[in-house]
C-alpha positions in Angstrom: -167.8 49.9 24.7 -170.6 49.6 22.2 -173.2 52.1 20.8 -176.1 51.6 22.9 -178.7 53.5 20.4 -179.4 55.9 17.9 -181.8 58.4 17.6 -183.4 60.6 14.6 -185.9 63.3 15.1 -189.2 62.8 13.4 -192.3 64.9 13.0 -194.9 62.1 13.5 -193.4 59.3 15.5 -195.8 56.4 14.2 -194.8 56.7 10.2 -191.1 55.8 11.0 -192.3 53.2 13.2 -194.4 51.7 11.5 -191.5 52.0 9.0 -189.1 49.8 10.2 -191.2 47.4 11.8 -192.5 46.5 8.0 -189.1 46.3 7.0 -186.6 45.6 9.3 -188.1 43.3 12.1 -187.9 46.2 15.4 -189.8 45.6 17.9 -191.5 48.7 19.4 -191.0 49.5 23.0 -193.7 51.5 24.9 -194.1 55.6 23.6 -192.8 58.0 26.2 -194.1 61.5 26.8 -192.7 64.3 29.0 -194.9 66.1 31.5 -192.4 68.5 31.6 -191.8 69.7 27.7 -193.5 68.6 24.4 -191.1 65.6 23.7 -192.2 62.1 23.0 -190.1 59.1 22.2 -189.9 55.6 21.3 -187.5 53.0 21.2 -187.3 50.4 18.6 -185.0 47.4 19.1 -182.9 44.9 16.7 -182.7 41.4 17.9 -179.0 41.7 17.8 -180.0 44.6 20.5 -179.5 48.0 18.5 -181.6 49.8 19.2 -182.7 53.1 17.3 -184.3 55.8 19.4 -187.5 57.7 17.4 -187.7 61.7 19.0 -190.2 64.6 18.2 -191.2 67.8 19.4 -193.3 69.9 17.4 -190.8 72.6 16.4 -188.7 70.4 14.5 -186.5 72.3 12.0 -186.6 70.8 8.3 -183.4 68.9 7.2 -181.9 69.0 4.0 -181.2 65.4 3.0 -180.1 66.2 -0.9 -177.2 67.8 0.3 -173.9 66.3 2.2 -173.4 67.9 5.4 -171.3 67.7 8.6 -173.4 65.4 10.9 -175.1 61.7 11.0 -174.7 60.5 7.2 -176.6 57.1 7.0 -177.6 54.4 9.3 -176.4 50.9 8.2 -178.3 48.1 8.2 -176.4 44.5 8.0 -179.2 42.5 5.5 -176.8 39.0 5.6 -176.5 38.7 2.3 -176.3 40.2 -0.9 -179.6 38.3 -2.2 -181.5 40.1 1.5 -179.7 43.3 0.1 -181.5 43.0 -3.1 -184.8 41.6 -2.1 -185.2 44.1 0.3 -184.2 47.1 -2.2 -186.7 45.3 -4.5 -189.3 45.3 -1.7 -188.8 49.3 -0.5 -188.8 50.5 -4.2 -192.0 48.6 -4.8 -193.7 50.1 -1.6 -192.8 53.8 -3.3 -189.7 54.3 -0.9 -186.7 55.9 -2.8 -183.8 54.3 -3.9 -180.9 56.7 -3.7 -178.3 54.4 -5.2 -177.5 50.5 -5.6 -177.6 47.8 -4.9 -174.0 47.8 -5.9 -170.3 46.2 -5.1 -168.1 49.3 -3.7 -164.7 50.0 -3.7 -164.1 49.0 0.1 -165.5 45.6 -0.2 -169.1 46.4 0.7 -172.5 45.0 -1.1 -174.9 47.9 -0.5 -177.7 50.1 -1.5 -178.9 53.3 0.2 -182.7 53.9 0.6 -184.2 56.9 2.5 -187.1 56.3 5.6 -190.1 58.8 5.7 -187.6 61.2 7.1 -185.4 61.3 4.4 -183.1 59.8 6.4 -180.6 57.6 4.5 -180.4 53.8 5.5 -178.0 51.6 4.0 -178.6 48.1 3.6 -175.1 46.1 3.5 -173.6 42.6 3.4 
């Protein structure tokens, strides 16, 4: 078995795109829209061949990221190195993204920081 994808909910699917094609080499498949509800989609895939799966509809409830709740907690990223992990922190803070902690060494033998998309979602970039 292997995960096949991921998906997050999004209010404007072209932000996170756009996103994670700056900044974490996706390629973009083709947008999807039903004709039989308002849902649209759109996969992004990893060259390793994760693939994360973007998903709106307009009556998308907010989230409340500041907060730890039972559910999806962060998406890890694998960088490569700890010099990738730190460049790319670099990069994101530079471009106004927030930092939520890191880059750091942490207790279980991980070399990480965690960043938040447009969504708020958390991403965590690790070696």
């Amino acid at each position: 078995m292997r995960i096949e994808h991921v998906a997050i909910w999004t209010r404007d699917l072209e932000r996170p795109k756009s996103f994670y094609e700056t900044y974490f080499e996706v390629t973009a498949g083709s947008r999807y829209t039903s004709t039989k509800r308002p849902f649209e989609s759109c996969f992004l895939s990893f060259a390793s061949g994760a693939r994360l799966e973007l998903m709106r509809l307009p009556d998308l409830a907010d989230a409340d990221h500041g907060r730890n709740i039972v559910g999806l907690a962060h998406l890890a990223l694998w960088t490569g190195s700890r010099k990738a992990v730190d460049a790319l922190t670099r990069r994101l803070s530079a471009d106004g993204h927030t930092v939520v902690d890191g880059p750091r060494a942490t207790g279980d033998g991980y070399y990480e920081s965690v960043v938040l998309d447009p969504d708020g979602n958390r991403i965590e970039l690790t070696v």
